[in-house]
N, C-alpha and C positions, 0 to 999 in steps of 0.2 A: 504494500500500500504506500502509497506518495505524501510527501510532507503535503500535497496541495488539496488531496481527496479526504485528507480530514482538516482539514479552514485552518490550517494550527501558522504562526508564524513560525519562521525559521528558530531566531530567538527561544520559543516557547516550547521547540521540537527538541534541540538542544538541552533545555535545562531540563526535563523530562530525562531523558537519555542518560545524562547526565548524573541523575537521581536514581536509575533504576542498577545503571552499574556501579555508584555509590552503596547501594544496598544489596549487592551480588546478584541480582535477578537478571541481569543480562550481561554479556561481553564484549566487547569490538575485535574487531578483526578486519585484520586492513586487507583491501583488495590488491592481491600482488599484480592485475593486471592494471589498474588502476591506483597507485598511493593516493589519490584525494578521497577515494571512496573506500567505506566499510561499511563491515555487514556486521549485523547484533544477532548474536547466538544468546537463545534462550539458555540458562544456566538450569542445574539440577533443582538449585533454592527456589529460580523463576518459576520450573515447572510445578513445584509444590504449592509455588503461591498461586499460579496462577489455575490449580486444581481445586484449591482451597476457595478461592474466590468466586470458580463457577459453581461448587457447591453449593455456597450460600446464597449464590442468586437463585439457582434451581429449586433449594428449602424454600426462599424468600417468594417466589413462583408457586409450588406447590400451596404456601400457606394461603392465599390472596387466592389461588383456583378453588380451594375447598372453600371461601367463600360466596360462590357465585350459585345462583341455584343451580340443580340440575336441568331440569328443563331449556336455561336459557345454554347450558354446555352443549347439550344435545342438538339444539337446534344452531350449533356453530359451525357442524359438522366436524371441524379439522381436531375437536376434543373429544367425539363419542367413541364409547369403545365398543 
């Protein structure tokens, strides 16, 4: 995904980046066929957080779907089982 397909500025791309491999969750790694360009490899820690994180949106999903009546699930199609 491109710094431009998510609205981010350059600036704001960076300090993020920045942050994530301050906090081990990702790495650089320079493009030997290109030195101005690197690629960010997701770390081991990355992948945990970043397992950890879809869980609790997935709980956070779950809890907010057992919410809703059944009836109006059923009739959404993409939820009936």
């Amino acid at each position: 995904m491109s710094r431009s397909a998510l609205l981010l500025p350059k600036a704001s791309v960076t300090v993020h980046v920045r942050n994530l491999v301050a906090r081990g969750f990702v790495r650089r790694e320079t493009d030997e066929a290109d030195l101005r360009r690197h690629r960010l490899v997701l770390t081991v820690e990355g992948t945990r957080a970043r397992d950890r994180a879809l869980a609790a949106l997935a709980a956070e999903y779950d809890r907010r779907l057992a919410r809703v009546i059944p009836r109006t699930v059923s009739s959404c199609g993409a939820f009936s089982t």
